[in-house]
BASEKOL-831286 format. One record per residue (C-alpha): chain; residue in three letters; x, y, z; residue number from 1. Coordinates in steps of 0.02 Angstrom, whole numbers, plus 50000, padded with zeros to 5 digits. Example, Ala and Ser with C-alpha at 12.3 -4.5 7.8 and 13.67 -1.06 7.14 Angstrom:
BASEKOL-831286
+-------+------+-------+-------+-------+-----+
| kette | rest |    px |    py |    pz |  nr |
+-------+------+-------+-------+-------+-----+
|     A |  ALA | 50615 | 49775 | 50390 |   1 |
|     A |  SER | 50684 | 49947 | 50357 |   2 |
+-------+------+-------+-------+-------+-----+
This chain:
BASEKOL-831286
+-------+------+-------+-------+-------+-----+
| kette | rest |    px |    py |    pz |  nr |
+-------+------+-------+-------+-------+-----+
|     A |  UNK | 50107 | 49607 | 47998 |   1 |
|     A |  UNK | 49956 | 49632 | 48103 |   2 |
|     A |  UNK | 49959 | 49437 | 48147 |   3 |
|     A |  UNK | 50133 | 49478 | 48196 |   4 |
|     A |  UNK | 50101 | 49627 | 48339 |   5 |
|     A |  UNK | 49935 | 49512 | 48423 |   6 |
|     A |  UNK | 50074 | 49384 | 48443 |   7 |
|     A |  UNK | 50185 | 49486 | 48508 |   8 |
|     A |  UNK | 50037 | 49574 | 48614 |   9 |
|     A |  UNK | 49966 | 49404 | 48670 |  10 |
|     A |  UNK | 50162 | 49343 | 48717 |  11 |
|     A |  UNK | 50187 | 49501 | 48823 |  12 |
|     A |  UNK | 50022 | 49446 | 48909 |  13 |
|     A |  UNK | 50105 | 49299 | 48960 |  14 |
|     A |  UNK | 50259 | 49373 | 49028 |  15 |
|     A |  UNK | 50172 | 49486 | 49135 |  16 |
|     A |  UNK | 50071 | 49320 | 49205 |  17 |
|     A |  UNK | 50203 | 49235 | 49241 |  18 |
|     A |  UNK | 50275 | 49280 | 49407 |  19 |
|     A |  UNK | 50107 | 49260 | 49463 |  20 |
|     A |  UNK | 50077 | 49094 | 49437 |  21 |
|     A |  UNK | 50234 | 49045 | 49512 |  22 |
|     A |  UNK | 50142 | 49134 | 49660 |  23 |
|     A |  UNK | 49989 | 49027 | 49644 |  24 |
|     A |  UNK | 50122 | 48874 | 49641 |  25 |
|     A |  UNK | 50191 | 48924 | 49804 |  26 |
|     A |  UNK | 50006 | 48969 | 49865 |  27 |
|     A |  UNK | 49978 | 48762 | 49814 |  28 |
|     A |  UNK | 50129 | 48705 | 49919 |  29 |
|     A |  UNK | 50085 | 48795 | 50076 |  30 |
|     A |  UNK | 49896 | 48737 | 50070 |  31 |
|     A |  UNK | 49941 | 48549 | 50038 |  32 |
|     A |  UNK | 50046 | 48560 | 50205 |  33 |
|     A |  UNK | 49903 | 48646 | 50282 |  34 |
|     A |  UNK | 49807 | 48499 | 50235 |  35 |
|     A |  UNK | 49930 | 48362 | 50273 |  36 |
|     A |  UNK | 49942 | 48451 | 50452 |  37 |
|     A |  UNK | 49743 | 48468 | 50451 |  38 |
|     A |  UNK | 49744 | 48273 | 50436 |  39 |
|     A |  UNK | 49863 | 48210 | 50559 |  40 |
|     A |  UNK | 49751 | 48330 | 50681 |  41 |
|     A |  UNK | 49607 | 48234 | 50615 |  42 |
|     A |  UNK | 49686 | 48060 | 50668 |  43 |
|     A |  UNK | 49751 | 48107 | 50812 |  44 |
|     A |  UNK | 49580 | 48177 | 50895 |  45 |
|     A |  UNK | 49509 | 48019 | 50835 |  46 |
|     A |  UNK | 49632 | 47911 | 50919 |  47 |
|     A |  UNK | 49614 | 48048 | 51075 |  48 |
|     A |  UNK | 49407 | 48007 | 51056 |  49 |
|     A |  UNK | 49414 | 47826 | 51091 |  50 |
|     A |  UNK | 49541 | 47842 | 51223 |  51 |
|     A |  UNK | 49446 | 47968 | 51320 |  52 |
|     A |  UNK | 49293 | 47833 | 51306 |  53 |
|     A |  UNK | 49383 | 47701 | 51356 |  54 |
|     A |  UNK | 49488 | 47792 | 51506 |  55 |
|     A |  UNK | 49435 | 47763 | 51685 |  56 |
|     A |  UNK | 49570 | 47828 | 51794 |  57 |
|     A |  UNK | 49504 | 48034 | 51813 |  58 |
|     A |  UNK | 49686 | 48097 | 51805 |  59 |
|     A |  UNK | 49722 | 48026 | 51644 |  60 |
|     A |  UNK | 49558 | 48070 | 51584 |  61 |
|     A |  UNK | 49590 | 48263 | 51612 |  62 |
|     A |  UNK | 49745 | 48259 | 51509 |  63 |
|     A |  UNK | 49667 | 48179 | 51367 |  64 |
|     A |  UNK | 49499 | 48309 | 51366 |  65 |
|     A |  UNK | 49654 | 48458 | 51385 |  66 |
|     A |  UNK | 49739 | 48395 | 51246 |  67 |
|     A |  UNK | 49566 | 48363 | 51139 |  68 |
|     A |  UNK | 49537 | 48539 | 51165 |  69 |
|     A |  UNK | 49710 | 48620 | 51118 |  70 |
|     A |  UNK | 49686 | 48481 | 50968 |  71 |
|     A |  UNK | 49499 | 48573 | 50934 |  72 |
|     A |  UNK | 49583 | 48754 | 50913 |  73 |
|     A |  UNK | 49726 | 48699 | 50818 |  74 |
|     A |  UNK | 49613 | 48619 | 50690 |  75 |
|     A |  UNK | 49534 | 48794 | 50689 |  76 |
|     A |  UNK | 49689 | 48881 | 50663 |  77 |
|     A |  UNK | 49724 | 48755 | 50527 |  78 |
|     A |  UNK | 49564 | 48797 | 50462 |  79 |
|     A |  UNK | 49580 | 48990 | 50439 |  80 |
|     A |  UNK | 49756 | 48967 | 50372 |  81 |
|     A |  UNK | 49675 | 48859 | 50231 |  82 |
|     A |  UNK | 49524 | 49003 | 50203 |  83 |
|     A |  UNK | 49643 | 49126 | 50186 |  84 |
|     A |  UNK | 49781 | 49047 | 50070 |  85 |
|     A |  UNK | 49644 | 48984 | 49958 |  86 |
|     A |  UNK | 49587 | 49178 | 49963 |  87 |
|     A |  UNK | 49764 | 49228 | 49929 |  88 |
|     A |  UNK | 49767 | 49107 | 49779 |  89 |
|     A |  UNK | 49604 | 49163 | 49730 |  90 |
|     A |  UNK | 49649 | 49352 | 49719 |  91 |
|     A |  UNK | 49827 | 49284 | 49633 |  92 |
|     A |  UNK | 49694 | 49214 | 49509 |  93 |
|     A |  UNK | 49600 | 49371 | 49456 |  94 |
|     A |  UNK | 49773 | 49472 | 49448 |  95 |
|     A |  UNK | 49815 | 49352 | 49332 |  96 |
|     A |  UNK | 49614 | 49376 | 49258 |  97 |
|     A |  UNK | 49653 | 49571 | 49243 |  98 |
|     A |  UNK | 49824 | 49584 | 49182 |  99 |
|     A |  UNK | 49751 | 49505 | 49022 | 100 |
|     A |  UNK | 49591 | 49597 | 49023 | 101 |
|     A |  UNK | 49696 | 49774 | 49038 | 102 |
|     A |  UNK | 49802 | 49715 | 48901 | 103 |
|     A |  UNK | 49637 | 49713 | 48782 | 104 |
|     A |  UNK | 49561 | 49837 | 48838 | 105 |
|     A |  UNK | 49554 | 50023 | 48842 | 106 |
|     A |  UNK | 49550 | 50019 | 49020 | 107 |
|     A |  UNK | 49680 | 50071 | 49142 | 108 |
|     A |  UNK | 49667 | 49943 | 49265 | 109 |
|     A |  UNK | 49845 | 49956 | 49359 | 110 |
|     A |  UNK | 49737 | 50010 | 49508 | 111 |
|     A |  UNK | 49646 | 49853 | 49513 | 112 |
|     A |  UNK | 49795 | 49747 | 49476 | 113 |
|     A |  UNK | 49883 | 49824 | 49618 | 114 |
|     A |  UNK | 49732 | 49825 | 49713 | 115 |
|     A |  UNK | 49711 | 49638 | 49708 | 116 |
|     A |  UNK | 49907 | 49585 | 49722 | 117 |
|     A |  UNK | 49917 | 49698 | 49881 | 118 |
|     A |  UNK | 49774 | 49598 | 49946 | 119 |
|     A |  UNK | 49839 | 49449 | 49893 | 120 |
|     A |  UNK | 49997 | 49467 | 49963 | 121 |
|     A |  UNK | 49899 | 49532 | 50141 | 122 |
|     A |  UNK | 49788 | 49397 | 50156 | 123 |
|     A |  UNK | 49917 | 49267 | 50124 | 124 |
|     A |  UNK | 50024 | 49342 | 50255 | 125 |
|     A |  UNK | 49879 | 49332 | 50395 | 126 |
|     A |  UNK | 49869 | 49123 | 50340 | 127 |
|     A |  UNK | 50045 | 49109 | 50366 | 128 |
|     A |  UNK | 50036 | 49192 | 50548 | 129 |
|     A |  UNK | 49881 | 49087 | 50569 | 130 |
|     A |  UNK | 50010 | 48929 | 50511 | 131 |
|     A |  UNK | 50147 | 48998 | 50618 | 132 |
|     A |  UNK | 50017 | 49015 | 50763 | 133 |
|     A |  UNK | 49968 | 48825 | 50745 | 134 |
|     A |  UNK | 50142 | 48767 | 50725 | 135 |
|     A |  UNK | 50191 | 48846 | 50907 | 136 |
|     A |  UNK | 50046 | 48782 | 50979 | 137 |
|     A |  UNK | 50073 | 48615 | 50929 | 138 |
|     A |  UNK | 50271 | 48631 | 50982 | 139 |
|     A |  UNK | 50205 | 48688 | 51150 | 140 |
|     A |  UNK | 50089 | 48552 | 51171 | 141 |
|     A |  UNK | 50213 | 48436 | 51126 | 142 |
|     A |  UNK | 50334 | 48506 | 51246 | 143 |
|     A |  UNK | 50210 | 48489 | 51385 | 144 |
|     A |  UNK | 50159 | 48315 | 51351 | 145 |
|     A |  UNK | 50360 | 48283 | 51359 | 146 |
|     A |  UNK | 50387 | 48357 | 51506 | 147 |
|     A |  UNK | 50237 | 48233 | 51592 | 148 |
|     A |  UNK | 50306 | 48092 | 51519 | 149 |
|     A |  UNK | 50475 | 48126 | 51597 | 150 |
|     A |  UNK | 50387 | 48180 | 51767 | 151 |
|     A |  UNK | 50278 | 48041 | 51776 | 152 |
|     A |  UNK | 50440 | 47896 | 51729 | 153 |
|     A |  UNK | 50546 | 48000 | 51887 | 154 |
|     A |  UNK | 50419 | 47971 | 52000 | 155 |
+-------+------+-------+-------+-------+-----+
């Protein structure tokens, strides 16, 4: 019988985990399109790099250093977005850590739990501002660089 209730105890465990791993599977989504976006950055300052080293007309040249610099804080945008989901999943992590320690133990730790979910939940919402931040940015930039394009083919 007692082999009985420590299933049942360890199964209740597990439901309570649960929702929080589909959390930390959300979490995983977000940060590999943090990364993807990190990358295409990446190539695209590189490709900005050897243009601005082989450009000679001044004009052209100024663009290219503007853009390389709205590139520079939307990588660290990109950056702090990733810090803080991987925080947020990180925190998501110990909930999950605590909700089976405070089912073994004599502890009340319902505090902590709600402790670390709140934070969880706060610091993932600061990365997705930070995400939201970098996504206007690059929209903006984009909308610039249109806008020249069109100028420059009128004149």
């Amino acid at each position: 019988m007692d082999e009985l209730l420590q299933i049942a105890d360890i199964a209740h465990a597990i439901e309570l985990a649960v929702a929080p791993v589909f959390l930390l599977t959300g979490i995983a989504g977000i940060l590999t399109v943090l990364s993807t976006r990190l990358s295409r950055i990446t190539d695209r300052a590189r490709v900005l790099e050897t243009r601005l080293l082989e450009e000679e007309e001044e004009e052209i040249k100024q663009r290219l250093q503007k853009e390389s610099k709205v590139l520079w804080h939307r990588v660290k945008l990109t950056n702090s977005a990733i810090r803080l989901c991987t925080s947020a999943a990180l925190l998501v992590c110990m909930v999950i850590a605590v909700i089976f320690l405070g089912h073994y133990s004599v502890l009340n730790l319902s505090s902590v739990i709600s402790i670390l979910f709140v934070g969880a939940m706060l610091v993932l919402i600061v990365g997705l501002l930070m995400f939201l931040r970098e996504v206007h940015l690059a929209t903006q930039t984009m909308k610039s660089g249109m806008q020249l394009t069109l100028y420059d083919k009128s004149r």
